[in-house]
Backbone as JSON Lines, residues from 0, in Angstrom:
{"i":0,"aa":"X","n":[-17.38,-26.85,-34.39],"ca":[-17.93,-27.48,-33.21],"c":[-16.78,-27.86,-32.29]}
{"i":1,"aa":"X","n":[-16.69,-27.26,-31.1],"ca":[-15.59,-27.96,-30.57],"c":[-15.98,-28.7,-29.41]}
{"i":2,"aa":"X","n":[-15.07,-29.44,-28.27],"ca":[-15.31,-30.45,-27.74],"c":[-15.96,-29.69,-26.83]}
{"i":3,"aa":"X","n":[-17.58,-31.36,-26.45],"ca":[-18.66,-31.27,-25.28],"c":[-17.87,-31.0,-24.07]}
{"i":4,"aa":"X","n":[-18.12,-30.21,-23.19],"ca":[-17.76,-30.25,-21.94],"c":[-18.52,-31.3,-21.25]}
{"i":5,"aa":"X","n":[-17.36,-31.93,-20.08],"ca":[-17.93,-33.32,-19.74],"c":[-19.28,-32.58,-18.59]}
{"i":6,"aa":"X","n":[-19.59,-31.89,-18.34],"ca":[-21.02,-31.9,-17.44],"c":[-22.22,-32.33,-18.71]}
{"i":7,"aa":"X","n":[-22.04,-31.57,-19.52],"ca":[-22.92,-31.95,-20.72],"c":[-23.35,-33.11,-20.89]}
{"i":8,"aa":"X","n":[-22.65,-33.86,-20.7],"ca":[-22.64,-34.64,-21.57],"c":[-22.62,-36.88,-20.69]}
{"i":9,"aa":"X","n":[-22.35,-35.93,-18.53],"ca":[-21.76,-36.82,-17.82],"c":[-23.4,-38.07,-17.87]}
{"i":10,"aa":"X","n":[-24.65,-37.12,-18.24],"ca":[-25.57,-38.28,-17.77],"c":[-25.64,-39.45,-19.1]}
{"i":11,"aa":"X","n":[-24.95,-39.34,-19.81],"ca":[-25.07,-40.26,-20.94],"c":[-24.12,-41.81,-20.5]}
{"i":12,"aa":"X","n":[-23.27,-41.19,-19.76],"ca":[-22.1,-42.66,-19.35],"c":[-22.42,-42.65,-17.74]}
{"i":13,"aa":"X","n":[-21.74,-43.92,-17.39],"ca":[-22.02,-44.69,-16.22],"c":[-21.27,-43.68,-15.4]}
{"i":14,"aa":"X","n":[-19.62,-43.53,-15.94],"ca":[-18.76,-42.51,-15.42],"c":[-18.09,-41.94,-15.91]}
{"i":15,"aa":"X","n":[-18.16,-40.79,-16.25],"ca":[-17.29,-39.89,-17.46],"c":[-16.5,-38.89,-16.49]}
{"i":16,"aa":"X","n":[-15.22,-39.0,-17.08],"ca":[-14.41,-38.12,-16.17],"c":[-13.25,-37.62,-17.5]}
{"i":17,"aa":"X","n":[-13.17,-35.71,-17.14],"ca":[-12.28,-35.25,-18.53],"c":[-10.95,-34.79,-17.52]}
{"i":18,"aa":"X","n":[-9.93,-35.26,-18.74],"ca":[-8.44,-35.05,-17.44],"c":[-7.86,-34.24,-18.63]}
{"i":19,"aa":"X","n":[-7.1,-33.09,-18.23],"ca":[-6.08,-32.71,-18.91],"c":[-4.41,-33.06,-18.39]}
{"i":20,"aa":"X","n":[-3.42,-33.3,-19.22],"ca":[-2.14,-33.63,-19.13],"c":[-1.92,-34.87,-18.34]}
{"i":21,"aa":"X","n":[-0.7,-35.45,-18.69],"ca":[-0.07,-36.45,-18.0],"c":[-0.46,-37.17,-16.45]}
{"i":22,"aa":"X","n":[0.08,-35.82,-15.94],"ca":[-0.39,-36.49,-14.05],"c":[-1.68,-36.41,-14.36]}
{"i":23,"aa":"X","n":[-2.6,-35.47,-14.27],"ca":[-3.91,-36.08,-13.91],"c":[-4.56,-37.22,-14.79]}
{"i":24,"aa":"X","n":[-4.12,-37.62,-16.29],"ca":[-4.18,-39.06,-16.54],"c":[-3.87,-39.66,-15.19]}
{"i":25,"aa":"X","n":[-2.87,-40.26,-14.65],"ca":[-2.21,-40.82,-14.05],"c":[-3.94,-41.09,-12.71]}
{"i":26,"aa":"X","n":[-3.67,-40.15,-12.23],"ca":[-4.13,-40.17,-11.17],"c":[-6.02,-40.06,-11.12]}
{"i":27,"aa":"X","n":[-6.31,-39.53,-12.4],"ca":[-8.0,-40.16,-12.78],"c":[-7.97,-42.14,-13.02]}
{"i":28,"aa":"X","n":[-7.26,-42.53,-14.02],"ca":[-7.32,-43.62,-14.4],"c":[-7.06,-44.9,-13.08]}
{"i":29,"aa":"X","n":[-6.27,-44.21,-12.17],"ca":[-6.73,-45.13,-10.84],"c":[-7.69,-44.97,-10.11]}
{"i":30,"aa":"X","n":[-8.45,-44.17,-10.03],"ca":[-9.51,-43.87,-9.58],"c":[-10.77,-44.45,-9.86]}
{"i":31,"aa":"X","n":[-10.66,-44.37,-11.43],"ca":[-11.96,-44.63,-12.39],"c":[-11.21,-46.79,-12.41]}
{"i":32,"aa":"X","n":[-10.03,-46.89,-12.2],"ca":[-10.11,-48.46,-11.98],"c":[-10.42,-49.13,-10.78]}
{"i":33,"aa":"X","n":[-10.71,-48.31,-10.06],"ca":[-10.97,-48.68,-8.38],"c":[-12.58,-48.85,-8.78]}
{"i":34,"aa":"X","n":[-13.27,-48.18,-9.52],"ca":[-14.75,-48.4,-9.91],"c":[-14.73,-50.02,-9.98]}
{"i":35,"aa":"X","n":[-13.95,-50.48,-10.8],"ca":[-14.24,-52.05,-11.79],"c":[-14.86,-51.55,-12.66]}
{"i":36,"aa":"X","n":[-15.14,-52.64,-13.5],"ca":[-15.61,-52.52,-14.87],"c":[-15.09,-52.29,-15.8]}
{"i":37,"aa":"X","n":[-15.64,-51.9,-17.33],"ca":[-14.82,-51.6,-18.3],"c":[-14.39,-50.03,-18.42]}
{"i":38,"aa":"X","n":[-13.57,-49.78,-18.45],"ca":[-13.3,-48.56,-18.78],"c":[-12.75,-48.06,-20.1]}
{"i":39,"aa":"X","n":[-13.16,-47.33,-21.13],"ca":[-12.76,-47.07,-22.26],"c":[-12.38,-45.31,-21.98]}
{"i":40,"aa":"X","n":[-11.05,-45.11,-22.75],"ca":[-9.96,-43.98,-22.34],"c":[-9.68,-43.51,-24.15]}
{"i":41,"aa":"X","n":[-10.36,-42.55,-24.39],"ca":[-10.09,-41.41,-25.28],"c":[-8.93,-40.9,-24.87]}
{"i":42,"aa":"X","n":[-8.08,-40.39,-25.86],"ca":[-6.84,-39.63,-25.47],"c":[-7.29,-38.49,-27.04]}
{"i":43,"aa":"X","n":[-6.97,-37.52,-26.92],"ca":[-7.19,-36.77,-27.68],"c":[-6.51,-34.95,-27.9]}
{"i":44,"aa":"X","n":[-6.13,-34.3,-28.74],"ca":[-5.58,-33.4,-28.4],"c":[-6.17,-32.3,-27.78]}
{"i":45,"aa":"X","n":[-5.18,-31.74,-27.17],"ca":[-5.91,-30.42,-25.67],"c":[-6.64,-29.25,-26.68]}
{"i":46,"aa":"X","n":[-7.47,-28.33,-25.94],"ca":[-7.81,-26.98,-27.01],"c":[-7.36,-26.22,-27.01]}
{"i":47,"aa":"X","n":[-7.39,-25.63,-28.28],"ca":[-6.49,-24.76,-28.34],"c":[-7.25,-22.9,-27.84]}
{"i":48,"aa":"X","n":[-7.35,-22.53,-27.21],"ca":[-7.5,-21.47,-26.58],"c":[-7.96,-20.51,-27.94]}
{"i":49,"aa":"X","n":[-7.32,-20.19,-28.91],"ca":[-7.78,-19.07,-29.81],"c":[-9.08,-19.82,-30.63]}
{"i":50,"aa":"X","n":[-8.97,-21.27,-31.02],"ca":[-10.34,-21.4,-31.56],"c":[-11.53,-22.03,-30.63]}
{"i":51,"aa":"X","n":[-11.09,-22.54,-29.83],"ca":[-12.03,-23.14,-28.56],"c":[-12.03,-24.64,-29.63]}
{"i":52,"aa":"X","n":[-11.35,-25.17,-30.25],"ca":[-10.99,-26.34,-31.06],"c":[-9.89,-27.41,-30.36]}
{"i":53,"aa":"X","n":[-9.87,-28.5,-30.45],"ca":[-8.66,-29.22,-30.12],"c":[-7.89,-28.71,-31.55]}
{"i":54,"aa":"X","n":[-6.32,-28.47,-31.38],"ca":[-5.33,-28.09,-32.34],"c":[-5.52,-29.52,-33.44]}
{"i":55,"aa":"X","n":[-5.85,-30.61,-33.19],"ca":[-5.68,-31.94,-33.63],"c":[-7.41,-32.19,-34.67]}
{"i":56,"aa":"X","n":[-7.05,-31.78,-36.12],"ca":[-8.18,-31.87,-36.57],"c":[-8.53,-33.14,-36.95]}
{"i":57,"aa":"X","n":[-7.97,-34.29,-36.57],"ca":[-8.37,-35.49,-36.37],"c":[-9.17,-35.85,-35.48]}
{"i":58,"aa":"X","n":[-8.79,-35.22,-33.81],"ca":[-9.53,-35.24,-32.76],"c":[-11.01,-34.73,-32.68]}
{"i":59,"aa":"X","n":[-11.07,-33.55,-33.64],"ca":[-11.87,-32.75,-34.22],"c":[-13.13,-33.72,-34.88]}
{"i":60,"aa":"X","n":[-12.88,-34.29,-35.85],"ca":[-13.38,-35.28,-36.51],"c":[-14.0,-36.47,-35.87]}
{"i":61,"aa":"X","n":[-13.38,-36.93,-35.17],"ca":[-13.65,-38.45,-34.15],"c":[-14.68,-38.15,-32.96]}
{"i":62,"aa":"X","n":[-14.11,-37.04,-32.61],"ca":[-15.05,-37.06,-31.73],"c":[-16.44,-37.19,-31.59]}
{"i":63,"aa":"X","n":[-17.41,-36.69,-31.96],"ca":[-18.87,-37.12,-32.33],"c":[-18.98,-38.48,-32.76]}
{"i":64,"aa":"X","n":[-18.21,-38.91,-33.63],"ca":[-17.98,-40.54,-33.64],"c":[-18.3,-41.26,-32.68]}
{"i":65,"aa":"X","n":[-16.92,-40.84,-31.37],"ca":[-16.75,-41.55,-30.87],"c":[-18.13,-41.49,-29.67]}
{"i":66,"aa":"X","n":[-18.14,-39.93,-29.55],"ca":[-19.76,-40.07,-28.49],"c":[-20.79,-40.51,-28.91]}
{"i":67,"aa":"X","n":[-21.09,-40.48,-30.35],"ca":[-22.29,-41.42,-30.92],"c":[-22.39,-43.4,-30.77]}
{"i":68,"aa":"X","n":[-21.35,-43.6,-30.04],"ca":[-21.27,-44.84,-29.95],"c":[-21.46,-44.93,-28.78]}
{"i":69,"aa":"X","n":[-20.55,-44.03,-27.65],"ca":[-20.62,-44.18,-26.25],"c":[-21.58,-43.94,-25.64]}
{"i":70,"aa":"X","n":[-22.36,-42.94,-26.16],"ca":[-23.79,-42.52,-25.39],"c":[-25.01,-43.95,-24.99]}
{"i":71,"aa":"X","n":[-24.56,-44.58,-25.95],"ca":[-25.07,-46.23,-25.27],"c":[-24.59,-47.13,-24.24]}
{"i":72,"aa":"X","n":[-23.45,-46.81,-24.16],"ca":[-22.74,-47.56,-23.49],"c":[-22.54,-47.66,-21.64]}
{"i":73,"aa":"X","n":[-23.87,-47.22,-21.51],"ca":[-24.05,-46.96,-19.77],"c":[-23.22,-47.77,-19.13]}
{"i":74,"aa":"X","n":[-22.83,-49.15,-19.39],"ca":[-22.24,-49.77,-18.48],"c":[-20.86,-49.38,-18.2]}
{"i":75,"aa":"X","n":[-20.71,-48.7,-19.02],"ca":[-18.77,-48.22,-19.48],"c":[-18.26,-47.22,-18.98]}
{"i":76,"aa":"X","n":[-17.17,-47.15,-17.9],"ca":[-16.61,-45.62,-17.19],"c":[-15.89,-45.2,-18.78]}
{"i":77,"aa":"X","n":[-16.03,-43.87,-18.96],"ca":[-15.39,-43.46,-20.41],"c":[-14.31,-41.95,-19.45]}
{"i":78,"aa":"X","n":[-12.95,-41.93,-19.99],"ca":[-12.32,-40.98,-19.64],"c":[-11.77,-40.73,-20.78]}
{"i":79,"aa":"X","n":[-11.69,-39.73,-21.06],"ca":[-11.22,-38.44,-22.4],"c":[-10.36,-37.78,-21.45]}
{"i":80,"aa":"X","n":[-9.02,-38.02,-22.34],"ca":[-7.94,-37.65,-21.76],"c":[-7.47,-36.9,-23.05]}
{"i":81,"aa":"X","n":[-7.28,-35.11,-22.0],"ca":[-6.46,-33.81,-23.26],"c":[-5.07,-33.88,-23.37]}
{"i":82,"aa":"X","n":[-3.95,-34.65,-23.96],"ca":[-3.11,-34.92,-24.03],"c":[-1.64,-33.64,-23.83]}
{"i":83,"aa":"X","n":[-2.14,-32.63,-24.05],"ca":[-1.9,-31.29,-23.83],"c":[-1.39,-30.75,-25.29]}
{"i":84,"aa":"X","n":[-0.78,-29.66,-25.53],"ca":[-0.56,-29.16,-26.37],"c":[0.43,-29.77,-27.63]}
{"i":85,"aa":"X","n":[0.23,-29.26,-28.74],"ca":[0.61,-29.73,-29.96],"c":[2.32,-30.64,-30.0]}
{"i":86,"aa":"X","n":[2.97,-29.09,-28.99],"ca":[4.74,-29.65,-29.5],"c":[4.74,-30.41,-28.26]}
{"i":87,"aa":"X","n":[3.86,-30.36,-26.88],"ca":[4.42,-31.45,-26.14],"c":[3.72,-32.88,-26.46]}
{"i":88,"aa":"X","n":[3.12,-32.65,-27.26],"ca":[2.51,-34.73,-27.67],"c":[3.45,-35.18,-28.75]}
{"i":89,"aa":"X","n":[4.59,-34.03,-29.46],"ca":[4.95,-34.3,-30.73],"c":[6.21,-34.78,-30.27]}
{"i":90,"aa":"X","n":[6.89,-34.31,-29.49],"ca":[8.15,-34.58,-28.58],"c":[8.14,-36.54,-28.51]}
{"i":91,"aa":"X","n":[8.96,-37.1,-29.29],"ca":[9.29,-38.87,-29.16],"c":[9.15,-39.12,-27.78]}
{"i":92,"aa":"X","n":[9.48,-37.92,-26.43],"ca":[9.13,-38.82,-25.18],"c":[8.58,-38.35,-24.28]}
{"i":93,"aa":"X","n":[7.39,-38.36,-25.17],"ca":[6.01,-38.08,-24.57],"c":[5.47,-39.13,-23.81]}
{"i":94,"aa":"X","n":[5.29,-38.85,-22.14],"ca":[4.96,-39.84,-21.74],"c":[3.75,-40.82,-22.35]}
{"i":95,"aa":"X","n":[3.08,-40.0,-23.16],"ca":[1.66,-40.89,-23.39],"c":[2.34,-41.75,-24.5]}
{"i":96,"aa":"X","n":[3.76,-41.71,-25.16],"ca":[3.97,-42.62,-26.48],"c":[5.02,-43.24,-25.66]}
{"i":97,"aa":"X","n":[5.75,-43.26,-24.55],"ca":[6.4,-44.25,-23.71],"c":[5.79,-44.7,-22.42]}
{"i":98,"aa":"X","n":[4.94,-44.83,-21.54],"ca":[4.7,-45.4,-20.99],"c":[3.81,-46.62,-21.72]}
{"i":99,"aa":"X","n":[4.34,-48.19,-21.46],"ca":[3.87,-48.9,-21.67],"c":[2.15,-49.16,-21.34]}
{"i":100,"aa":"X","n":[1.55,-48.76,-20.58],"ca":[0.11,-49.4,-20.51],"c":[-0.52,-48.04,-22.04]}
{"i":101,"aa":"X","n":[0.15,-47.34,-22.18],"ca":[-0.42,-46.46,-23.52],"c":[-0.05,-47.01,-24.35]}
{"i":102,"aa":"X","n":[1.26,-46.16,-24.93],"ca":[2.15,-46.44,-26.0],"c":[1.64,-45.78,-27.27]}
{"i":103,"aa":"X","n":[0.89,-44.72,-26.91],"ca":[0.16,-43.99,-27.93],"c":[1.26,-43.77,-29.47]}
{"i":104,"aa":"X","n":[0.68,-44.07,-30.5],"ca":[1.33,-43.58,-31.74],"c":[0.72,-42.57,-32.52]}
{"i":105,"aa":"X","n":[-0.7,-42.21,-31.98],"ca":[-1.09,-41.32,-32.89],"c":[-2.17,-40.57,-32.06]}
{"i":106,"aa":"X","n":[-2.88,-39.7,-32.22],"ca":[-3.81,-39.27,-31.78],"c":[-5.2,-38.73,-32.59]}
{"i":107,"aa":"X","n":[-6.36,-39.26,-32.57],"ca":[-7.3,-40.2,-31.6],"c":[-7.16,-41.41,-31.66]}
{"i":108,"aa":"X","n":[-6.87,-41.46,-29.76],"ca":[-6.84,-43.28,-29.77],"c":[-7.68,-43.5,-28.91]}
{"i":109,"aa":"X","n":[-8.58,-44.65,-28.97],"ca":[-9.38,-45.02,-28.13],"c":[-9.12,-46.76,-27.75]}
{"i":110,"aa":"X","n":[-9.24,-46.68,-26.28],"ca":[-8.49,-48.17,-25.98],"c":[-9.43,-48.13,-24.66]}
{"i":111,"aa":"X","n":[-9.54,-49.98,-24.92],"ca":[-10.0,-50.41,-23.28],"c":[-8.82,-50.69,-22.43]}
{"i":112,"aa":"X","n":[-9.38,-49.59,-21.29],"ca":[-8.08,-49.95,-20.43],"c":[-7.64,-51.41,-19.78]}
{"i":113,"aa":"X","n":[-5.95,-51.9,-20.37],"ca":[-5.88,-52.89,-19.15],"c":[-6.05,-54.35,-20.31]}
{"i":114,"aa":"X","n":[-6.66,-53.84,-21.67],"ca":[-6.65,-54.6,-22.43],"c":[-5.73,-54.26,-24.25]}
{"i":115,"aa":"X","n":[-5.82,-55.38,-24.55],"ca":[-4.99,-55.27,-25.56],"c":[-5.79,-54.28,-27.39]}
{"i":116,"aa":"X","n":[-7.49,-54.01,-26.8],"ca":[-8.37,-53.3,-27.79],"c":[-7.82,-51.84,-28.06]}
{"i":117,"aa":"X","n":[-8.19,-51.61,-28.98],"ca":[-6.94,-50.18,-29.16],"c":[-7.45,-49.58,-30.45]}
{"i":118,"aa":"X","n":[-8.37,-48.76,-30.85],"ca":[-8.32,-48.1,-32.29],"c":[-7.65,-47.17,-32.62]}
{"i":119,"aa":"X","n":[-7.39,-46.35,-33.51],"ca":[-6.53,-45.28,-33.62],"c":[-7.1,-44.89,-35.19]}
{"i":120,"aa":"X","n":[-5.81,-43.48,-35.61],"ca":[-5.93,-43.48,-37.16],"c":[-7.21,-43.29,-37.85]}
{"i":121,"aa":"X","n":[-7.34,-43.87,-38.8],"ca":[-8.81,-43.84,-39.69],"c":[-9.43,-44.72,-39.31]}
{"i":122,"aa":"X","n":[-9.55,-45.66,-38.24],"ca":[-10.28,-46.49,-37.83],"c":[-11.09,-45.96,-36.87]}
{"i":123,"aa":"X","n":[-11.12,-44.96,-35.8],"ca":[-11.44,-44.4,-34.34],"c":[-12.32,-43.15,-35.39]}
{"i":124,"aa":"X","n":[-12.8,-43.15,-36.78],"ca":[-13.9,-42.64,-37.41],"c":[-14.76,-43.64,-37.86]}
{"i":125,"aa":"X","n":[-14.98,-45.03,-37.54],"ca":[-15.81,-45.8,-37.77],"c":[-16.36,-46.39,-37.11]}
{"i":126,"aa":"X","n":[-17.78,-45.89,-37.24],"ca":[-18.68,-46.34,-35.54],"c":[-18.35,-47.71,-35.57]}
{"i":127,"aa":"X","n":[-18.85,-48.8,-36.48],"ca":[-18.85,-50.01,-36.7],"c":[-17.51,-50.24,-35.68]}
{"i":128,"aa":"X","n":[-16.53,-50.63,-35.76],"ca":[-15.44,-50.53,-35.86],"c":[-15.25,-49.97,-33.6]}
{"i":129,"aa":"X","n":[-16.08,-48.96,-33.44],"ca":[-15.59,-48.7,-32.2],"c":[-16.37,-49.55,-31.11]}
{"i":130,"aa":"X","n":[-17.58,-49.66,-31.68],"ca":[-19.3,-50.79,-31.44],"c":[-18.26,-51.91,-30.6]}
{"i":131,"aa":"X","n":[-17.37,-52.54,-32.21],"ca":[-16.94,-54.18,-31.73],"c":[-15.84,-53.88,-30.75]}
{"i":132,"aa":"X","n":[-15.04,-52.84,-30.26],"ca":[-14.38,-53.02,-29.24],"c":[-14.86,-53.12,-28.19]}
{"i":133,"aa":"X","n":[-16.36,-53.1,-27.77],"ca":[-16.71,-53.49,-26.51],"c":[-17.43,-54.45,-26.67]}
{"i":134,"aa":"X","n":[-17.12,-55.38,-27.64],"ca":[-17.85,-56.77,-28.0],"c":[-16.46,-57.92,-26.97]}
{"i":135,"aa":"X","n":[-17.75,-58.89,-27.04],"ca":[-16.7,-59.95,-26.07],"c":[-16.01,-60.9,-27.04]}
């Protein structure tokens, strides 16, 4: 199963927007903060072209997770960000693991933007677990 394309999938969230690489992170995530509100930001690995798969079989895994939680979450701009390919996320200075408002260590991470909520690892496979990050 590989990843929903965001038309599929845009009437389920308030505002779903899919960015591939660095700059267009950059330049969706001000956009989608000019909305207000909460915004929750998937980062996840890019696909890989020969299997129509993200290379990242973690990303692989989480994902349905993570849309089985979000598909409720109307009030929430959600951006899924493709981090790009394998050796450039693996590289120590990767912007997504040095710029401070990320600081990504692993990939799937799911974080409210702007706040200190942040899952990752074996945690960003537990609905429970992704539910309470948009708890107050």
């Amino acid at each position: 199963m590989g990843i929903e394309p965001a038309w599929t999938v845009a009437a389920r969230y308030y505002k779903l927007a899919d960015v591939h690489g660095y700059e267009g992170f950059l330049s969706k995530v001000k956009e989608m903060e000019a909305l207000g509100g909460t915004l929750a930001v998937l980062f996840t690995g890019s696909i890989d072209p020969s299997s129509g798969k993200s290379w990242c079989p973690d990303c692989v895994v989480a994902e349905p997770i993570v849309d089985s939680v979000m598909k409720d979450k109307t009030e929430v701009h959600f951006l899924r960000v493709f981090v790009g390919p394998r050796d450039f996320w693996k590289d120590p200075q990767c912007p997504f693991r040095t710029n401070p408002d990320t600081r990504l260590k692993s990939i799937p991470t799911l974080i409210i933007w702007k706040s200190q909520s942040k899952l990752d690892g074996s945690d960003i496979t537990d609905s429970n677990l992704i539910a309470m990050l948009f708890e107050d």
